[in-house]
N, C-alpha and C positions, 0 to 999 in steps of 0.2 A: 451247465457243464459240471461234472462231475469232479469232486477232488483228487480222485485220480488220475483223471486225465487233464485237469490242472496245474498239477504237477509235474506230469510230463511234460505238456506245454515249457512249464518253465524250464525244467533243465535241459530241452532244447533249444528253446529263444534265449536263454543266458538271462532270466527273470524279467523280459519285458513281452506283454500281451494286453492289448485291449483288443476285444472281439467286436467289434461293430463297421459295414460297412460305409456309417457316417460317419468315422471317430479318424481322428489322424495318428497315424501310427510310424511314421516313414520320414527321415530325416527330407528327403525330396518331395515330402505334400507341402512343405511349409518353410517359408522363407521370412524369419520372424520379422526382418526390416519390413515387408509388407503387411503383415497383419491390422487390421484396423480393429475398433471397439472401443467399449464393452457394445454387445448389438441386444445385449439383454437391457431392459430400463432397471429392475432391483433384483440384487441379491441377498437373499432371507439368511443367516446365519442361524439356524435352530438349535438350542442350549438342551443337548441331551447327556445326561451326564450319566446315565445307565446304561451301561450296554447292550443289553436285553432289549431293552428300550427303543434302541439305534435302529439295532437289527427289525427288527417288525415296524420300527418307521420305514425301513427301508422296503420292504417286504411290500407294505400295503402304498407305497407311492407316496408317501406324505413327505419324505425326502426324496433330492435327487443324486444324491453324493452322500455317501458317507466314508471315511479314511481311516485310514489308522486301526484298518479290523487286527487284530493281535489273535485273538482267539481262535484255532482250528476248525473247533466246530463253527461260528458262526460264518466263518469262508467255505466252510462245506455248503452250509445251508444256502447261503447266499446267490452259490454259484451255481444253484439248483434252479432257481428262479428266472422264470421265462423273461421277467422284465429288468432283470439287471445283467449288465456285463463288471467281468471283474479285470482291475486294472492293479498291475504288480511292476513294483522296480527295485532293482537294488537301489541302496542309497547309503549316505553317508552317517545315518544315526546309531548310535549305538550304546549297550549301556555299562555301567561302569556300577563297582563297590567303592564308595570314596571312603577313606578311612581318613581320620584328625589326626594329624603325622605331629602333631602337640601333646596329645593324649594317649597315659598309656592302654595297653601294649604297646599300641601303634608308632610310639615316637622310635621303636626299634625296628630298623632295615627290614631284617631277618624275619621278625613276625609278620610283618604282613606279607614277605615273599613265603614265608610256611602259608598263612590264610588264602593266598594266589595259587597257592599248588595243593587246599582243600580241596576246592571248589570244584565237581565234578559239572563242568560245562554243555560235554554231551549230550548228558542226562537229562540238564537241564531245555534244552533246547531240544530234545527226541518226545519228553514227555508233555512239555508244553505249549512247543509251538510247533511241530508235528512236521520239523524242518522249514518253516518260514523263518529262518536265521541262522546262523551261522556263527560256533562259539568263538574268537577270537581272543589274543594272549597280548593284542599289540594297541598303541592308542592310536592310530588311525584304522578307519575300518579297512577291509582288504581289499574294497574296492577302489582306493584311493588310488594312486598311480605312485604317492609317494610311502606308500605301506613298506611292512620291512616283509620281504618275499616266506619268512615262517611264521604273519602273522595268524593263523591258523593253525598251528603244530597245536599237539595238547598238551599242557604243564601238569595235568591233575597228575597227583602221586601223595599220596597221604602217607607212604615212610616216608618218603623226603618228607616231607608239612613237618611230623613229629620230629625226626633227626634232628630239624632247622631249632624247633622248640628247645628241645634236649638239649643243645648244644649253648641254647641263651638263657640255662639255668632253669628251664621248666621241668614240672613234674606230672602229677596225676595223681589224684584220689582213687581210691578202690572205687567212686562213680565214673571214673574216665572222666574227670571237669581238672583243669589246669588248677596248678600251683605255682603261683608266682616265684621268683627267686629267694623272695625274702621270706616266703617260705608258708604266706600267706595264702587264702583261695585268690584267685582271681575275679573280680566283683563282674556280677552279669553287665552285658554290654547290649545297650539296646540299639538297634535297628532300624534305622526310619528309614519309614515307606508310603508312597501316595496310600492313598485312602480305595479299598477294593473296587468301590462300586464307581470308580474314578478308572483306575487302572488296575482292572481285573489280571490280568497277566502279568505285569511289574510284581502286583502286590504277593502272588502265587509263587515268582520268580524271587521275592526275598522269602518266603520260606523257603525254598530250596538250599539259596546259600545259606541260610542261618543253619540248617539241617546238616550241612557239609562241614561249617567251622562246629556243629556241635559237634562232628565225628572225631575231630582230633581234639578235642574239648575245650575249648571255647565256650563260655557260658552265654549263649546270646538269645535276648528277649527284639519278637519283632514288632517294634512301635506305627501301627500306622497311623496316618496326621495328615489334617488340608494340607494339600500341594504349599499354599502362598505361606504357611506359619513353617513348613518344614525348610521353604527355599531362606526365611526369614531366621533359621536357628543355621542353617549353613553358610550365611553370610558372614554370622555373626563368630561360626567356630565352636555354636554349642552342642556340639554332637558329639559321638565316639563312633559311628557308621552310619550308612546312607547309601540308599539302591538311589540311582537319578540317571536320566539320558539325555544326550546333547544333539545335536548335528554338530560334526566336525568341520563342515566345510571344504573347499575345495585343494585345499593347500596346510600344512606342517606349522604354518607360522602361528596358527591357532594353538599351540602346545604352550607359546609363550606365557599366553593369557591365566593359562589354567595351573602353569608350575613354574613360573620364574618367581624366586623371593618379592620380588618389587610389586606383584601382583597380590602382594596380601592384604595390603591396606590402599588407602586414599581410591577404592572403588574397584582393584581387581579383581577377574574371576582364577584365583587361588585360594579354590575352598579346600580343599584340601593340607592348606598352611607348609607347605610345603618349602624348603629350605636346606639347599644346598648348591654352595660354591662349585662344584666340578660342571652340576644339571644350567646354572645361570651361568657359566661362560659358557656354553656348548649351543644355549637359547640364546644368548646373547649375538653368537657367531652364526645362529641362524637366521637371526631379526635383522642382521647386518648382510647377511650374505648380497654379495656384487652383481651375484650372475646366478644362472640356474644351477651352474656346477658346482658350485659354492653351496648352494642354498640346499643339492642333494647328498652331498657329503656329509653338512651339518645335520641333516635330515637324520640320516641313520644313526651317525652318532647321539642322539640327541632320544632315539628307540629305546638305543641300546640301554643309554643310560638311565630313563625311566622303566627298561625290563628289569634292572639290576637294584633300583632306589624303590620300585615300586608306591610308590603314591597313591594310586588306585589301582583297583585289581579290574582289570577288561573282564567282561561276561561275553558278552554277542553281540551282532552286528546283526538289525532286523529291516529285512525286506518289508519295504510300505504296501499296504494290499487296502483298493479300495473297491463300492459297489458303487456301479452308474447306471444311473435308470437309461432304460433304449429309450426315451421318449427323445433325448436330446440330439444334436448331431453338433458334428468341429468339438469332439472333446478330444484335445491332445492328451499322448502316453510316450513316454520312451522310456530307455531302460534305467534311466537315471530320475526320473520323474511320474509318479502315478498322477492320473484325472484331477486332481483337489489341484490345479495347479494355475498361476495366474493368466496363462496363454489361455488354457481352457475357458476361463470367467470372463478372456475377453472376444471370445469367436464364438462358443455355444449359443444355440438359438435353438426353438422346439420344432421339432420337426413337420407337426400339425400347422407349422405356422401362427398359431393364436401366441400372443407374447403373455407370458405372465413370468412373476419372478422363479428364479433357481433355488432351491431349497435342501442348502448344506448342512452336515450337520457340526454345531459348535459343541467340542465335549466338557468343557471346564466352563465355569461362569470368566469374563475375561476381566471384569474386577476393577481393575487400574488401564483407563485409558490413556493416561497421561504418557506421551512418545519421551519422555526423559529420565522418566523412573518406572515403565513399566518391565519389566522380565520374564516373566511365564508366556509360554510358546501359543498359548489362549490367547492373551491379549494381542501379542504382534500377528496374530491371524485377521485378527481385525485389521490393526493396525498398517499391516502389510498392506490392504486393498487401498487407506488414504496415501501412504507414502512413496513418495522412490528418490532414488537415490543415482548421482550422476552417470555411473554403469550398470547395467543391465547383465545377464545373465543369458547365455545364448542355450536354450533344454535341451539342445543336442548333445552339442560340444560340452558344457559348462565351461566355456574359453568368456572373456569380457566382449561387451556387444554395449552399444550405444544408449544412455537411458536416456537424462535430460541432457547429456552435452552429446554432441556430432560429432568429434575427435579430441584425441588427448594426444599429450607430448609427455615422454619421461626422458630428462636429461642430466646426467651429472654434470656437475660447475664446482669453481674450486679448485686448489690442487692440495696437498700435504694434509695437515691437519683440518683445513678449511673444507675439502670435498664435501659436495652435499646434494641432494637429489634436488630438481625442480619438477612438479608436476604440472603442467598447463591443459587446462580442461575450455576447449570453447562451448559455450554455450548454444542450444536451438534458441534463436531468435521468434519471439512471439508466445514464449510460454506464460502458462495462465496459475495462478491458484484454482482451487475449486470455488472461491468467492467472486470470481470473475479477474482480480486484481492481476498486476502484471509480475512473473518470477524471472528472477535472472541469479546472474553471477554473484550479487550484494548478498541476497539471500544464503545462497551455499557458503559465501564468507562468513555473515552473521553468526548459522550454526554454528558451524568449526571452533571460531573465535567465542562461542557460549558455550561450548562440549570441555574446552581447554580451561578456560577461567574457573568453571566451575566443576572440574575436574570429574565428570560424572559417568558413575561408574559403566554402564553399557555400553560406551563410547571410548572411555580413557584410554587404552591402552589402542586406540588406532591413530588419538588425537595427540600424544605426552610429546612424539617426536616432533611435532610440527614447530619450525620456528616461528617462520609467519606466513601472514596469506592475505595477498590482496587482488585489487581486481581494475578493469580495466577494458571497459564496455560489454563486452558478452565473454569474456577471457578471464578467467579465477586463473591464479597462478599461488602454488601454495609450496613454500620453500621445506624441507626437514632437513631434521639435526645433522643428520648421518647420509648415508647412502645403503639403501636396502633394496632388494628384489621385491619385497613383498610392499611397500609404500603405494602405491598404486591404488590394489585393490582393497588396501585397507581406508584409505581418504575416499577413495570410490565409491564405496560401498556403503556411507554414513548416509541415511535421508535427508534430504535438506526441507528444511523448515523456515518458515516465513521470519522476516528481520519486524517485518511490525508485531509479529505474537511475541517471540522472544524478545525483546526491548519491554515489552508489559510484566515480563516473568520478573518476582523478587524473590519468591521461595521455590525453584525448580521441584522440589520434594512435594512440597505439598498442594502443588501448582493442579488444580482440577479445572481442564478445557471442558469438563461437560456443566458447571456449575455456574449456572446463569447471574449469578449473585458477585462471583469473582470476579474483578476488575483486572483481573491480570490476562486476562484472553477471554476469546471470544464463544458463548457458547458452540460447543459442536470443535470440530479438528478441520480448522483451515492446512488442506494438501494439496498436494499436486497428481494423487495416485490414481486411480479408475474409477473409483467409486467414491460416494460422500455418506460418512455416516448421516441417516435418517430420521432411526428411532431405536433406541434401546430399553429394551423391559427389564430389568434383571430376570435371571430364571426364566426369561421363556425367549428373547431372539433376540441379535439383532441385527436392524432391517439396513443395508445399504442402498444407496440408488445412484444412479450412473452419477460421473463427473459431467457435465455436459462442454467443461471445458479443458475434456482431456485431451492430452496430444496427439493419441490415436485414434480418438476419430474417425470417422470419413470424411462428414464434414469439413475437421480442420487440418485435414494433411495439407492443403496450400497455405493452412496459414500461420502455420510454422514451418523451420526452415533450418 
């Protein structure tokens, strides 16, 4: 298929299209409660970290998925080729200019709202990604339901940017490069950016913004760096800017995480250092809200006021585009989900019938296996296939759908000061580790009560409310502080992990489940997900192979419950 007629597709179907008629594409082929699997035995995870690379594995068949194509041309190419179909969805990731709101310019409002109204976004997105994205001004992307209805308007305006400068005592040399107040130049300000041949398009896309803050003068150098050493200086607050993208998820209360004061230390993601009384009651009134109405009030307000404080500056919102070889059939696609997706890993089978493994492609080394301290969206790719977590995610809707428990209960208790949410999760009866061992309710308490104690940061801020949590034969019952809309999905959403591995853990940090030598866990990642890690090579795969005693099965649909 042709990129132009690619794109028509999409702006027809509203960005969702897989072409095959073995592939599921229809809210009514698929009723996830029934799905069984994986019916594949291993899935290859292939470490290409070239995108050149990607694309001609993908070409000559040596992969069978590759995601996250960015680049225009290589989705042209791609989509040319008799044996792949291409699969596109809108979705929720998007990327952002974080700025050190500690550091100057930055610690002034004004500057970075001038540096937000540089940035020519169109350009950005017309010249680079050839309209696979869409520039955005807001921090949730526009697909979200809780978006603010002009997050797409455009702010570019570079007399405004200068006026805002002028106004905060800036000047300009006869080179057009700023002068600080004090009368000083302003010292160049470098830029981190993943590494090109990492993120060819990212790394493309911080020239551009550096090229934009140059035009109102800004002296900016762009630093590209490993992924894991750049995420390692943004934790830490040593930076002055930084191109990076997140998934926002499906819900506003992810704002907390990333800009409430309280989130800068003891393991928050507040990389941006971010700090201010009006922004934290407004989060705070959101993390609490009662009800939905509550929760969309606080919503806007809470837009509003990171459009006005600016913390990061929005870039775009980019549509996921992947290639899937025709060899396979049952690959799910919706509009919210491309191919590379966990329903697909567990219904794909080959169409020839001859079984051999699926061969994805991995693009970063994923480095840090460890489920308590890793972060890079590498590792939890992996990671994602051992774990889950007690709700599930329904790829139609993205409404909550049943993972390891069968039903939950959300009730407020209390009255005055005392009110407080109780969450009650029942357990499926008869669930398994991937070691055979038996999982229940202890397990998911274990976690929770080890994510708390030790306060860690991937976890913290879903875990900080919890008061307590206990349990009572297949029934977790996990009590918080407050009463919030969003407590739910945030306790729901934590993987649960085995109470025998964690009781071995004494240094969660430095705690390595792949090192045979450690007495603190067992080699390999004892889960409960679809798959078991097999074999890992650095630099070249790695290999998964089924759960055998996963819960979706076929086998063991009777024997869980």
């Amino acid at each position: 298929m042709s990129l132009a007629k690619f794109n028509r597709v999409f702006l027809t179907v509203s960005a969702f299209i897989l072409i095959s008629a073995s592939s599921l594409c229809a809210e009514e082929v698929l009723d996830p409660s029934s799905v069984y699997g994986p019916r594949i035995e291993k899935l290859c995870m292939v470490i290409v970290r070239n995108s050149d690379s990607q694309v001609l594995a993908a070409e000559r068949g040596n992969v069978d998925i590759v995601s996250e194509l960015a680049r225009p041309s290589d989705i042209e190419r791609l989509s040319r080729s008799s044996k792949l179909n291409m699969s596109l969805a809108r979705g929720f990731h998007a990327f952002f200019l974080l700025l050190n709101n500690t550091a100057v310019p930055w610690n002034d409002k004004y500057v970075r709202q001038a540096a937000a109204e540089a940035i020519d976004r169109n350009n950005i997105v017309r010249t680079i990604y050839s309209g696979y994205c869409e520039p955005i001004n807001s921090w949730l992307p526009p697909v979200s339901p809780w978006a603010l209805p002009e997050s797409t308007k455009t702010i570019f305006d570079r007399e405004s940017s200068r006026k805002k400068l002028k106004s905060r005592g800036y000047s300009w040399n006869l080179a057009g490069l700023l002068i600080a107040p004090d009368g000083k130049a302003v010292p160049n300000i470098k830029l981190l950016t993943p590494l090109a041949h990492v993120a060819p398009t990212t790394a493309e896309m911080a020239e551009q913004v550096a090229d934009s803050l140059r035009a109102v003068g800004f002296p900016v150098d762009v630093e590209p760096m490993d992924f894991s050493a750049m995420i390692s200086k943004l934790d830490r607050k040593d930076y002055s800017m930084a191109v990076l993208a997140w998934s926002m998820g499906r819900n506003p209360d992810s704002l907390y995480s990333f800009y409430h004061s309280s989130m800068i230390a003891d393991g928050g993601y507040n990389m941006t250092a971010t700090r201010d009384k009006v922004l934290d009651s407004a989060l705070d009134n959101l993390r609490f809200a009662k009800d939905k109405k509550e929760a969309e009030s606080a919503s806007l307000k809470v837009q509003h006021l990171l459009a006005d404080i600016m913390p990061s500056v929005p870039i775009y919102s980019r549509f996921s585009v992947a290639a899937v070889s025709r060899s396979w059939k049952n690959i799910l696609t919706t509009d919210k989900i491309t191919a590379d997706n966990i329903w697909s890993f567990l219904m794909a089978e080959p169409k020839d019938g001859q079984m051999r493994p699926m061969n994805i492609v991995l693009a970063e080394e994923p480095r840090n296996l460890n489920p308590l301290s890793a972060s890079s969206a590498y590792s939890w790719q992996v990671l994602g296939m051992i774990y889950e977590s007690m709700i599930a995610t329904n790829p139609f809707t993205l409404e909550d759908m049943p993972g390891l428990v069968s039903s939950w209960n959300v009730k407020n208790c209390g009255t005055g000061k005392d009110i407080h949410t109780e969450l009650v999760f029942n357990f499926i009866s008869g669930l398994k580790w991937n070691d055979g061992s038996p999982l229940g309710a202890a397990d998911m308490k274990a976690t929770i009560d080890f994510l708390r104690k030790n306060k860690i940061p991937r976890y913290f801020d879903s875990v900080k409310d919890v008061a307590s949590v206990s349990v009572s034969g297949n029934t977790l019952t996990v009590k918080m502080k407050g009463v919030s809309y969003w407590y739910l999905d945030n306790i729901g959403g934590i993987p649960c992990l085995p109470r025998k591995v964690l009781d071995k853990v004494r240094d969660w940090q430095n705690w390595n489940p792949m090192d045979r030598k450690d007495k603190s866990g067992p080699y390999g990642l004892v889960g409960c997900g679809p798959f078991v890690l097999d074999e890992y090579r650095a630099g070249e795969y790695v290999m998964m192979k089924k759960n055998p005693h996963y819960r979706m099965l076929k086998n063991k649909k009777d024997d869980v419950k």
